[in-house]
C-alpha positions as CSV (number, residue, x, y, z in Angstrom):
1,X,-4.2,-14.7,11.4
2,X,-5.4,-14.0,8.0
3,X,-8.1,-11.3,7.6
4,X,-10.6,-10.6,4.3
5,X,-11.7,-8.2,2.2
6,X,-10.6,-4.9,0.2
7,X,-7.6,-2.6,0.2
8,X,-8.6,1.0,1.1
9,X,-6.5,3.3,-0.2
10,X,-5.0,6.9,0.4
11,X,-3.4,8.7,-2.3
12,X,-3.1,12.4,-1.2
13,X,-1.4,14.1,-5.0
14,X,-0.6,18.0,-3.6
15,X,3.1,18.5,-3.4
16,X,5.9,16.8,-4.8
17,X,6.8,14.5,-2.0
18,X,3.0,12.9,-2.4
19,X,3.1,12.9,-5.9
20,X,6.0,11.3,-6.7
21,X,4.6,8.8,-3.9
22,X,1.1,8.7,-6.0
23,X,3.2,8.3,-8.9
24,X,4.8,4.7,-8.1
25,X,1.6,3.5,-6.1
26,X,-0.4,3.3,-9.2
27,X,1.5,1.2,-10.7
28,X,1.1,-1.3,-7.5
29,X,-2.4,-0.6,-7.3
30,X,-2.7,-1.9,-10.9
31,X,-0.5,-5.1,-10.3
32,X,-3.3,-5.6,-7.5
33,X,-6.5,-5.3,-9.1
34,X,-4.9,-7.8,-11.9
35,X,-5.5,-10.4,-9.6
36,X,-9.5,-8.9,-9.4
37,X,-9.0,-7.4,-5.6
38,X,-11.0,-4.8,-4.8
39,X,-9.0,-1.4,-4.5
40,X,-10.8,1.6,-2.9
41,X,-8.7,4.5,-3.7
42,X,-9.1,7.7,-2.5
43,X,-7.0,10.1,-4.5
44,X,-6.2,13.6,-4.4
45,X,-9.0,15.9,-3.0
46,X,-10.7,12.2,-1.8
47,X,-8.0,12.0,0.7
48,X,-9.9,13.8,3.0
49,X,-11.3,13.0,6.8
50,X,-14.8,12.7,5.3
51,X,-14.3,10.5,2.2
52,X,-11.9,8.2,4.6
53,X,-14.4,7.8,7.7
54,X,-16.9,6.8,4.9
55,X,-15.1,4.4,3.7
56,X,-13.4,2.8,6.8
57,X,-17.6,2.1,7.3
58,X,-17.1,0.2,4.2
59,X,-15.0,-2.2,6.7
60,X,-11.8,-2.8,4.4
61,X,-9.6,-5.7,5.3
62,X,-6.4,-3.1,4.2
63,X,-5.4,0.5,4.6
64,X,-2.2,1.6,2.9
65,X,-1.5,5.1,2.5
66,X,0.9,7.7,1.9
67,X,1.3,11.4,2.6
68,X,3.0,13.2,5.8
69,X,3.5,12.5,9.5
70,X,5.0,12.3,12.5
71,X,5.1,10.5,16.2
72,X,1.5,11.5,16.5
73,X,-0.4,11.9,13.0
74,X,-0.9,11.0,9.7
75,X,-2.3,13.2,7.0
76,X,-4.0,13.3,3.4
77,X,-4.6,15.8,1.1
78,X,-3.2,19.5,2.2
79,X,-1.9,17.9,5.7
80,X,-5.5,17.3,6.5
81,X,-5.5,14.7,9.8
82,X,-6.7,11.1,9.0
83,X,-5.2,9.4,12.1
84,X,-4.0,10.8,15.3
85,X,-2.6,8.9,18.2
86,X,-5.1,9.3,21.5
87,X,-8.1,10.3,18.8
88,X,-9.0,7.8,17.0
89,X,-7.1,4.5,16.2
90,X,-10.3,2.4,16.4
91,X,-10.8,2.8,12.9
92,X,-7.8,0.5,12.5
93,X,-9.1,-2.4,14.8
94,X,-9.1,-5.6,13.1
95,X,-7.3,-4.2,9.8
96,X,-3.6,-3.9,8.6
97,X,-2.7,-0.3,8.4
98,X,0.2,0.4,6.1
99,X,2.0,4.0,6.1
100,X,4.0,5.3,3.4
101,X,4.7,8.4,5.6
102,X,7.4,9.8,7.8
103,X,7.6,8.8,11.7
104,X,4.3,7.6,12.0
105,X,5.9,4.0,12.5
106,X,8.5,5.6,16.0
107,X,8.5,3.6,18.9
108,X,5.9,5.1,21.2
109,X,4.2,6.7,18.0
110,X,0.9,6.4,16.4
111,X,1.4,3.0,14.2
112,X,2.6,1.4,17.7
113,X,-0.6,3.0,19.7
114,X,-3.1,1.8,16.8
115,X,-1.8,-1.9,17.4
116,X,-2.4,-1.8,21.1
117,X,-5.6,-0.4,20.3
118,X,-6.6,-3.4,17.9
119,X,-5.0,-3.7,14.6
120,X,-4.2,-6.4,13.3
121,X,-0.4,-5.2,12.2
122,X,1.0,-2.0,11.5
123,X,3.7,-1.5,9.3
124,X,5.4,2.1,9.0
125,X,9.0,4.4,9.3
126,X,10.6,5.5,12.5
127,X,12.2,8.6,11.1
128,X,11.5,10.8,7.9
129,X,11.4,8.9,4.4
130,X,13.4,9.9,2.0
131,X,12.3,10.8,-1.2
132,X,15.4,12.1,-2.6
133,X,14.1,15.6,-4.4
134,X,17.2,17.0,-4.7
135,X,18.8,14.5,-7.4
136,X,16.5,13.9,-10.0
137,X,13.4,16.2,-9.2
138,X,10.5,14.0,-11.2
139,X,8.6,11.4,-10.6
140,X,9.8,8.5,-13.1
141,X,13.1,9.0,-12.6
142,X,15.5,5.9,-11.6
143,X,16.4,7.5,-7.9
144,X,12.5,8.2,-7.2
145,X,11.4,4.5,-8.4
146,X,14.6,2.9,-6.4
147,X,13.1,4.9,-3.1
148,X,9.4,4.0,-3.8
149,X,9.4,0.7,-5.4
150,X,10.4,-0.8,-1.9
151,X,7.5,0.0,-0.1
152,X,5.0,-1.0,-3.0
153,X,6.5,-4.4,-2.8
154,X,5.0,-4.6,0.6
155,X,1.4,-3.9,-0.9
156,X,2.2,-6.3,-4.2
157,X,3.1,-9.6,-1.3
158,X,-0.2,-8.9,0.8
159,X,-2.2,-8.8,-2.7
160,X,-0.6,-12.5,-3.0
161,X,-1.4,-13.1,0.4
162,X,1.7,-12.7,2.3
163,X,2.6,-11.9,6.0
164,X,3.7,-8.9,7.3
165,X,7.5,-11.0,7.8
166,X,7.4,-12.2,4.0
167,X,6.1,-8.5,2.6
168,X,9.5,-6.9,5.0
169,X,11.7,-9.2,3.5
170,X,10.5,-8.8,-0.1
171,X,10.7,-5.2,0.7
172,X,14.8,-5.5,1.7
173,X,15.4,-7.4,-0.9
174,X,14.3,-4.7,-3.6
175,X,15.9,-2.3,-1.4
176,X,19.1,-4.5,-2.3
177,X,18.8,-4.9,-6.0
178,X,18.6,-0.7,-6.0
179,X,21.4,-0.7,-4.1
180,X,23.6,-3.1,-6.2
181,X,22.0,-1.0,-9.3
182,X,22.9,2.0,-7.8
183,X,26.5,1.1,-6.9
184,X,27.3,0.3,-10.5
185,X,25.9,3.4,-12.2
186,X,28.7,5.5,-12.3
187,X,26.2,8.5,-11.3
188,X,27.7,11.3,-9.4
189,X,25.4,11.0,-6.8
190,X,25.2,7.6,-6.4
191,X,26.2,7.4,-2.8
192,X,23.7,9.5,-1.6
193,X,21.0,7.5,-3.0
194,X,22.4,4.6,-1.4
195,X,22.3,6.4,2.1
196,X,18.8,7.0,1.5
197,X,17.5,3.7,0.4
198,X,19.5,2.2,3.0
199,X,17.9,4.7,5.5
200,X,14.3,3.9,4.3
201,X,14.7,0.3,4.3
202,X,15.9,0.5,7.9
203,X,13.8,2.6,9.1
204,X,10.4,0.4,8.5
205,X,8.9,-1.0,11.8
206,X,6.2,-3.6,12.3
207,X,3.8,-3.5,15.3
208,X,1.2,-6.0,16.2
209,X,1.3,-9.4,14.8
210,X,4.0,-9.9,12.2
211,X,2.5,-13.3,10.9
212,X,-0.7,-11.8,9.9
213,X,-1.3,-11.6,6.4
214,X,-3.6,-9.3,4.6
215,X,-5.3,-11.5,2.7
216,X,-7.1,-9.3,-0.4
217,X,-10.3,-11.4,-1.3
218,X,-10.9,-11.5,-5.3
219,X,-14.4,-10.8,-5.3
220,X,-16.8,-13.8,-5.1
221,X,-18.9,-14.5,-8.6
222,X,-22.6,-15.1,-7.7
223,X,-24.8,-17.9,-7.8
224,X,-26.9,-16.6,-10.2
225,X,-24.6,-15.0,-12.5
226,X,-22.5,-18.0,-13.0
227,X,-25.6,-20.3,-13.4
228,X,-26.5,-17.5,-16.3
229,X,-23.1,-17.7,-17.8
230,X,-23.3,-21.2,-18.2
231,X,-26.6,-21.7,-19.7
232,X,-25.4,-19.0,-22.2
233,X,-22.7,-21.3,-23.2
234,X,-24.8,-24.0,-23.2
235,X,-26.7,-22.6,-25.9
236,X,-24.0,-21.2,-28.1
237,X,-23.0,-24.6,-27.9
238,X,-26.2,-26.1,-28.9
239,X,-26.4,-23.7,-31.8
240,X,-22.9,-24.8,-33.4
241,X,-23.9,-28.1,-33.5
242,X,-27.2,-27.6,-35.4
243,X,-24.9,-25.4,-37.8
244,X,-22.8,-28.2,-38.3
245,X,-25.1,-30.6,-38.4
């Protein structure tokens, strides 16, 4: 069930939980618009109800965002309420809706209600995501990237047009590698960042239809502009050869 279109984006930066978050999804939001996908990014003080209703209108084929939650909401910037269960999951109808946020992905919860309600596929976390603050308290650190980089993988597979099954397993699979890293560090705290990546990775839940891909269009070129492009060459062309002639 492949859908079209752009990835909308939420990228709340106010605490250190988010950005530490905003911190890793950049880097997957550039390995994405490599491949010329469209990205709509709301970021910091964008991540508000206002900014995101507008651009839902836009009708993006993609939301992934992070920031907090629980059973019932999900939040942007400063906890302000983007999605609650019972209020308005029909901005999800017809989209993927990805959640880098804690609980919002709970059995009975909101990711499960806004797939009854129409989604496409939801993918999210039962219980809180770790983020491991305690460790190594900054952003680029080895313990924050082995936490985050799992659920950017899901993003980077539905940028190569993926399914929700393929982007999971990619997902476990870096969660693995971190683990195996992790295991031969030698750090002191080595175990507990095990536990949590362990505890992310089996904490993510998929609701809807898990075949569904969300397939990021690169932006069509237009008639005209490609006619134009051509005919330039043409005559740059033409021009070399009476030089060389």
């Amino acid at each position: 069930m492949p859908i079209s279109g752009t990835l909308l984006v939420i990228q709340p930066d106010f605490d250190v939980a988010t950005r530490f978050c905003s911190y890793w999804m950049e880097r997957t939001i550039e390995h994405i618009t490599e491949k010329r996908i469209r990205a709509d990014v709301l970021k910091g003080g964008n991540a508000n109800l206002e900014e995101f209703v507008s651009s839902i209108q836009k009708d993006p084929a993609a939301l992934w965002g992070a920031g907090h939650g629980n059973e019932e909401a999900y939040s942007g910037q400063n906890l302000v309420v983007l999605l609650r269960k019972g209020v308005n999951e029909e901005l999800m109808v017809g989209r993927v809706c990805h959640l880098l946020s804690c609980r919002t992905g709970a059995g009975g919860g909101l990711l499960e209600s806004v797939a009854e309600k129409g989604a496409v596929a939801c993918i999210g976390y039962a219980v809180d995501f770790i983020i491991g603050l305690a460790v190594e308290p900054y952003a680029e650190s080895k313990m924050t990237q082995s936490l985050c980089e799992p659920d950017c993988e899901i993003e980077k597979v539905f940028a190569d047009g993926g399914t929700c099954i393929e982007a999971l397993e990619a997902s476990d699979n870096k969660s693995e590698r971190w683990v195996e890293y992790w295991r031969g560090s030698g750090h002191p705290d080595a175990d507990l960042v095990i536990f949590s990546i362990i505890s992310n990775r089996d904490a993510k839940r998929v609701y809807g239809v898990p075949e569904a891909t969300s397939r990021l269009t690169v932006p069509p070129v237009r008639v005209a502009a490609l006619a134009a492009f051509w005919l330039g060459m043409f005559g740059v062309s033409v021009a070399l050869l009476r030089r060389g002639g």
